[in-house]
N, C-alpha and C positions, 0 to 999 in steps of 0.2 A: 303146160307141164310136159317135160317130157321124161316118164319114170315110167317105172312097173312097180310092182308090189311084194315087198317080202311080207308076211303072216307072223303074226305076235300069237306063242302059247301064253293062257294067262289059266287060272285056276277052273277049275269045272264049277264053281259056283257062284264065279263071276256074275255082273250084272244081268239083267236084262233078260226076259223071254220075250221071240218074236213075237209081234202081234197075231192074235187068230183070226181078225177082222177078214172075213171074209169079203177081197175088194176086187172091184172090176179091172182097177188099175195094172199096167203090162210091164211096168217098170221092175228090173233085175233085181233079186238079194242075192249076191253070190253066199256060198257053202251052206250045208244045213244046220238045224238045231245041234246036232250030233257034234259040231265043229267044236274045235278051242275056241273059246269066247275072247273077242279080240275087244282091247281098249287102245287107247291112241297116244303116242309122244310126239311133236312136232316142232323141229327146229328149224328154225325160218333161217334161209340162206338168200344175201342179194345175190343174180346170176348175173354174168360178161355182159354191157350193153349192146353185144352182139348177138347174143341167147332171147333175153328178158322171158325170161322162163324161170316158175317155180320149179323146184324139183324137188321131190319128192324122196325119203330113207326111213326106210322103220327098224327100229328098234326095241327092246323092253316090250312091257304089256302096252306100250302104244307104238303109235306110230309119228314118224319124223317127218316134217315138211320143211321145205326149202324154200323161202319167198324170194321170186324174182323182181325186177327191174320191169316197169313200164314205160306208157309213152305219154306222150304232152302235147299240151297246147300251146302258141306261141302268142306271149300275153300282147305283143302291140298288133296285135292281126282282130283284137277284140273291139268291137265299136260299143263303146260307154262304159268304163270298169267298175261304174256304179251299177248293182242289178237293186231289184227291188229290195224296201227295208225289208226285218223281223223274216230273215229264210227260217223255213220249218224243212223239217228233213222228210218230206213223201205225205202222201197220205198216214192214218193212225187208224189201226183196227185191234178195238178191245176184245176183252175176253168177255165171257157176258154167261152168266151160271155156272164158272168153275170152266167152260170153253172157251177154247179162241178155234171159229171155223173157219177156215179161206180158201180162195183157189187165186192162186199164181199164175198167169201164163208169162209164159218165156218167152219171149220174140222179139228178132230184128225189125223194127219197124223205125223210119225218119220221128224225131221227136228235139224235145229242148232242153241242152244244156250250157250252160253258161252263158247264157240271153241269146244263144243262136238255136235257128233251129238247124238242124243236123238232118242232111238225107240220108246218110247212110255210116254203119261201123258200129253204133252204139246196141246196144244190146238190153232189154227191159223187162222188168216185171210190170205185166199189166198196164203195156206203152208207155211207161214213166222210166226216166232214167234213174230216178231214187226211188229206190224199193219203196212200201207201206214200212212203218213201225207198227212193230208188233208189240201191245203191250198183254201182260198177263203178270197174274198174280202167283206166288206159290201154290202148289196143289192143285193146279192146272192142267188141263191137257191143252197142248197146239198139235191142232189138227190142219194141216195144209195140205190141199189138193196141189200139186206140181205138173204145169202141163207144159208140154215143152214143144213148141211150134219153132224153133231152129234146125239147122240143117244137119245136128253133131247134136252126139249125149249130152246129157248134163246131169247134176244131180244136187245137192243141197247140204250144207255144214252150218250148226247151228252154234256158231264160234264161242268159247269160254263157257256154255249152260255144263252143268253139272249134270248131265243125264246121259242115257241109257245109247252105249253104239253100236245095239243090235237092232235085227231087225227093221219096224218101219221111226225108226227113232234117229238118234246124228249117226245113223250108219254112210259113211261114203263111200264104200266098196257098190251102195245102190246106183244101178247103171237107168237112166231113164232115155231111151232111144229117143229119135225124132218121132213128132205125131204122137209119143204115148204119155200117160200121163201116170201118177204116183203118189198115194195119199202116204204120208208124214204125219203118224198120231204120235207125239213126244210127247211123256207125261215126265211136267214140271214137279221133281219133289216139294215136297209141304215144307222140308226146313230150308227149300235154295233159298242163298243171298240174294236179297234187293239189289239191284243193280243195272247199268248199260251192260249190252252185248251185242251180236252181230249175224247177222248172215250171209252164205255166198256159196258159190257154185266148190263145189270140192271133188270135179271129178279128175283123176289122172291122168295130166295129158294137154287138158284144156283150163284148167284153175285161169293160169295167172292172164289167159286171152279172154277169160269171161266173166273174173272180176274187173279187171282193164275196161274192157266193155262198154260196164254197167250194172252185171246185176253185183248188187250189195243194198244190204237195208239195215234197221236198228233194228234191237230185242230190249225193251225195259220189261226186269223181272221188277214190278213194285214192290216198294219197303228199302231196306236199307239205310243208307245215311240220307235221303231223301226225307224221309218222315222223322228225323232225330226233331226235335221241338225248336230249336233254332234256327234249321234249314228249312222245315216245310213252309214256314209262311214267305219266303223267297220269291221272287219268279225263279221258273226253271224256262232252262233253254237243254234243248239238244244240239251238237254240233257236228256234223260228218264230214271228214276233212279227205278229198281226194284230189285225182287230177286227170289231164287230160292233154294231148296233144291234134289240134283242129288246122285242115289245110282247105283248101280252096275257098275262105271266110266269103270272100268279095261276089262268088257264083251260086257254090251249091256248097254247104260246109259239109266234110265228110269227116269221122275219126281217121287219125295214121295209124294203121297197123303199130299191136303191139309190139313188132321188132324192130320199129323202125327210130325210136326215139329219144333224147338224152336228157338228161333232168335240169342243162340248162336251159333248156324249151318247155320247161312244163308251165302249165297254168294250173296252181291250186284254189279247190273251187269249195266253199261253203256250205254246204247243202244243194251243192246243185248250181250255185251260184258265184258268180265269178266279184270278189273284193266287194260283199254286203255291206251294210250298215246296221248295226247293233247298236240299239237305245241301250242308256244308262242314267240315271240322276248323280247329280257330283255326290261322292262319297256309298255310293248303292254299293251293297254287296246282292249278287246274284252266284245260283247255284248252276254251273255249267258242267254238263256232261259229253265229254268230247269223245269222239272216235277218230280212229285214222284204218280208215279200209279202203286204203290204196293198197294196188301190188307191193311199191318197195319204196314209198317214199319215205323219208324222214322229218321230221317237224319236231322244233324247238320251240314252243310257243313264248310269247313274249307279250306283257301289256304295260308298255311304257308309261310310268307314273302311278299305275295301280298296285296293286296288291293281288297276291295269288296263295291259297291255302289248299292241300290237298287233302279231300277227305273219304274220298273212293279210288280206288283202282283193280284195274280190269272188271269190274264188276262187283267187285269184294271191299267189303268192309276194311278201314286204317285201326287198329289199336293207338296208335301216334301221329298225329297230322302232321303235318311242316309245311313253312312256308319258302319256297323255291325259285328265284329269280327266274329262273328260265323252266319250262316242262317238256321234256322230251318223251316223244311220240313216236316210237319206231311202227313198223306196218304191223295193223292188227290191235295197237294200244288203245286203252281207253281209261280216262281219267274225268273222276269228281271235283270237281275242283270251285272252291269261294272264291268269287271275282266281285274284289271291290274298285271299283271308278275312283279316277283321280279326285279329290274335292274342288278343284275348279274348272268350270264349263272347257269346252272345246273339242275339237276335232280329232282323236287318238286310231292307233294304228296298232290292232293284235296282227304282230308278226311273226316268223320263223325265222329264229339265226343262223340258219343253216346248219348241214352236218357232212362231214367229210366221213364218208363209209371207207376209203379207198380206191383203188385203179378205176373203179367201176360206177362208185357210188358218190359223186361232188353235189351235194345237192345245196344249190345257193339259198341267201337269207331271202324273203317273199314276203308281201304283205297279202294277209289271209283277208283281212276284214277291215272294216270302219268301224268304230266305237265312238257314238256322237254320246256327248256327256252333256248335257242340259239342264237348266235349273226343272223345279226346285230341287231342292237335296234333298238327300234319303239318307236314313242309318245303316249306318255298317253293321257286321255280325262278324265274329270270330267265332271259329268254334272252339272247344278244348283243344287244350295237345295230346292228355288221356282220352282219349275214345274208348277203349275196349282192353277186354284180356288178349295176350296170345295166346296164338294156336296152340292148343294141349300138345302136338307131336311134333313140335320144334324140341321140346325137351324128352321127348320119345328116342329109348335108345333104340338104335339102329344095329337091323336081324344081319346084317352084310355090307359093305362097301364095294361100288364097282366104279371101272375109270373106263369113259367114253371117249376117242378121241374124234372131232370131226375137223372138218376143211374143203378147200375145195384146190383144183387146178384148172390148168387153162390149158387143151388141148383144140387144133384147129380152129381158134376166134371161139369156141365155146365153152362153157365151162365145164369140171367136171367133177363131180360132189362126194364126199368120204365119209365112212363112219368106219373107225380102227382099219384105216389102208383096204377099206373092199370099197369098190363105188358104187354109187345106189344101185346102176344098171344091174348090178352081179351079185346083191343081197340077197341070200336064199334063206329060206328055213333054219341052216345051220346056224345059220348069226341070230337067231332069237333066243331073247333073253324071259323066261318065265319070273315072275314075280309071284307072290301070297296075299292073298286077300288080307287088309286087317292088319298091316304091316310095315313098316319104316325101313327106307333103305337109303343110305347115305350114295350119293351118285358125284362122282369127280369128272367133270366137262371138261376138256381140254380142244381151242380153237387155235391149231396151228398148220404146220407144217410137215412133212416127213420125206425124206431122200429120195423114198417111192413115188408119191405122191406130188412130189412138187411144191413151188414154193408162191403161186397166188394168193393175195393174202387181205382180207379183207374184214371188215366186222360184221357179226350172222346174229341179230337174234333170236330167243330163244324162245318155243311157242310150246305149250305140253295141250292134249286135249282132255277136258273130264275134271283130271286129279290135280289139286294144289301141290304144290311144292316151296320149300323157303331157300333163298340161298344163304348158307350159314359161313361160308369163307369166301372170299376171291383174292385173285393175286397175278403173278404172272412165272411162266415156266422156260424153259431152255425144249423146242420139239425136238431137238437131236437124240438129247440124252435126257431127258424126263425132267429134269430135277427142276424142283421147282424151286424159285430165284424171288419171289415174295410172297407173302400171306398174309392178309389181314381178317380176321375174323369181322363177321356183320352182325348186327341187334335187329333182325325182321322186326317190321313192325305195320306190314300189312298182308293182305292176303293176294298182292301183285305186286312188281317188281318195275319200275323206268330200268333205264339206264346204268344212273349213279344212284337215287339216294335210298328208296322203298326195296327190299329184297325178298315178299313173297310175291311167287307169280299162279297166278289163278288161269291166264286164255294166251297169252305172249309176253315177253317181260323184257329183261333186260338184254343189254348190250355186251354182244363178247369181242373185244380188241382182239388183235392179232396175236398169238403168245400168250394169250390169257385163260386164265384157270378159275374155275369157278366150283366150292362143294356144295351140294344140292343136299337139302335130308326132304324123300321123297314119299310122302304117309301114301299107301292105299287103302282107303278108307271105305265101310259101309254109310250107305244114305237109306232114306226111311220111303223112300218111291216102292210101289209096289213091285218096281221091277229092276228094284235095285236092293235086293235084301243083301247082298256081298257083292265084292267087284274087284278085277286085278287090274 
């Protein structure tokens, strides 16, 4: 990453009080109690594959991220593209009396990914290149010692959980030096959604070189659509979709630098593993929970001959399921999703149809896995297409309207990233926007261009931290002269967003075209955590 930070005012009764855990830990909180209580917006921008840098823009009571471009692997430099069956994603460490205890260490050390073993470039929790999964229950606390044995800070983002970012909670203003280490007590509220989630390095500066890496792992909050009476008696799988760029295979395999890579070269890896094999019984429906915590790839998932139903996103409950030909996966997504097997035996291929982001972003179709289908047969499951109510503050009238406009340009081979004509580098204090606890604001996103600004033009997803949001229109605009040239109103009908069909976004969401305009109605909302009695 290469940003600095502007400061969000948000109400003084905001979430969260720092912990008073008195700890040994040397790791930074920047500003005091005394401060404006900062929450986070983040809108993920791919950067120039000359950059492959997140970068970073804050805005509103949160803060804005930019996802960059990584590097890759080059898939005929792999010897056997078969890795072992049933990939699980890391180790699993429960919670156990209301806790989840851990200690993380951080380090570059030679280790195995994609059936090679790797001397050097990968970067680990706990010598593993796929993090532990962390599971926990509602009403939890995750308590994680962070110890960080690299050469450069780091620090910790507990992607999409609904909790507290002050303090030793998903604060990433916490700076964790080399050699020092950093307890992380996150208290899980009692009413958070069941769901997938994620973790990863969120310091500024070095995000998108240490998620690249390696460090990234899951978060299952349990409950959700997991336990609905249909799904639970399923197998469940976990799926972590990234990638990698590996050179000297034949000597010593080492990672390529994140700057160095194009997404025609990449190899997408399955837990860790390079084009698995995945059991199925002809007709099986299984309950798959996918991530994509790559820097900037994109993924369309696809299971030729099968059936696919979506029943989670980002971590959040569907009021309306559907079923989807293809499931696109922008950086950060994650998706619950019924996967029923062909009914007759043989050898299938879940692939990615690729996605054309722009100048920057060609990311070809790839086969992610093997799906061996074998007798005998299993039954299928559908689930409803009612699922749930929506959200009470979709029809919540909104306290203000405000229009954001973002983009990016291209100076000197690198990119250069906008929020209303300022670049992030030059965001100060004055550009924050205060919001009210407790309260609906209808927000108009605009991904374009401006005379000032230039005219690079690419699609940026869109990532908030904490607070839901639904999108209630999209369309497309004129950046010259504002006007906006279509509008179609949307029916949310979950509590996250793809692409095209789902419109609430819970951790990352949807896709913004070039010229496109999208209205947001954005609740800040109280949660029942003890340190979450109001929040902006």
């Amino acid at each position: 990453w290469n940003s600095s930070s502007a400061w969000v005012t948000a109400s003084r009764n905001a979430r969260g009080q720092a912990s008073s855990h008195a700890s040994r830990q040397t790791g930074s909180i920047p500003r005091s109690s005394a401060d404006p209580k900062p929450c986070w917006i983040s809108c993920c921008f791919s950067s120039s594959r000359a950059s492959r840098r997140w970068v970073r823009s804050f805005f509103t009571s949160f803060r804005v991220s930019l996802s960059g471009a990584g590097a890759m692997l080059e898939m005929n430099t792999l010897g056997g593209s078969a890795a072992a069956a049933e990939p699980v994603p890391g180790s699993v460490i429960r919670s156990s009396n209301g806790v989840l205890s851990a200690t993380l260490t951080v380090q570059d050390v030679p280790t195995k990914a994609a059936g090679l073993d790797i001397a050097s470039g990968l970067l680990t929790y706990n010598g593993l290149y796929s993090g532990p999964t962390l599971r926990v229950s509602p009403g939890d606390l995750l308590r994680l010692n962070v110890r960080n044995r690299l050469v450069e800070p780091t620090n910790m983002h507990f992607h999409g959980l609904h909790v507290s970012p002050k303090g030793r909670q998903d604060n990433v203003f916490v700076v964790i030096d080399p050699m020092d280490d950093f307890e992380y007590d996150v208290e899980i509220p009692a009413d958070h959604t069941g769901g997938l989630y994620w973790y990863h390095p969120h310091l500024h500066g070095l995000v998108g070189k240490q998620l690249y890496g390696g460090l990234a792992g899951l978060i299952v909050v349990e409950g959700g659509e997991a336990v609905r009476p249909e799904i639970a008696p399923l197998r469940h799988r976990l799926l972590n979709l990234r990638y990698l760029l590996i050179t000297d295979v034949a000597i010593a395999p080492q990672l390529v630098s994140y700057d160095s890579a194009e997404p025609s070269n990449a190899v997408h890896l399955v837990n860790g593993r390079h084009q698995p094999t995945l059991a199925m019984a002809p007709g099986e429906t299984q309950f798959w929970q996918v991530c994509n915590s790559s820097t900037d790839a994109y993924y369309n998932l696809a299971l030729p001959g099968g059936r696919l139903q979506i029943v989670e996103v980002d971590g959040g409950e569907v009021w309306e399921s559907w079923f989807p030909e293809t499931v696109p996966l922008p950086p950060g997504k994650r998706f619950g999703i019924l996967v029923t097997a062909p009914t007759t035996p043989g050898l299938r291929t879940l692939r990615s149809g690729g996605y054309n982001q722009g100048p920057y972003g060609q990311w070809p179709a790839v086969a992610l896995a093997n799906v061996e289908v074998s007798d005998p047969s299993n039954r299928s499951v559908t689930a409803p297409l009612e699922m749930g109510t929506a959200a009470a503050f979709i029809a919540q009238k909104p306290v203000r309207q405000r229009i954001l406009d973002m983009g990016e340009a291209q100076t000197d081979e690198n990119p250069m990233f906008w929020f209303d004509d300022v670049p992030y580098e030059k965001i100060t204090m004055k550009d924050v926007i205060s919001v009210e606890a407790n309260t609906v604001e209808d927000w108009v996103i605009r991904n374009g261009t401006t005379a000032s600004m230039g005219t690079t033009q690419e699609s940026h997803p869109y990532h908030q931290h904490v607070n839901d949001f639904a999108v209630i229109e999209r369309g497309t605009y004129d950046p010259v002269t504002g006007t906006v040239l279509t509008r179609v109103r949307t029916a949310p009908r979950s509590r996250a967003a793809s692409q095209t069909r789902s419109t609430l976004i819970r951790a990352i969401g949807f896709e913004f075209e070039p010229n496109s305009i999208a209205f947001l109605a954005a609740p800040f909302i109280t949660a029942t955590s003890p340190s979450m009695k109001t929040k902006a």
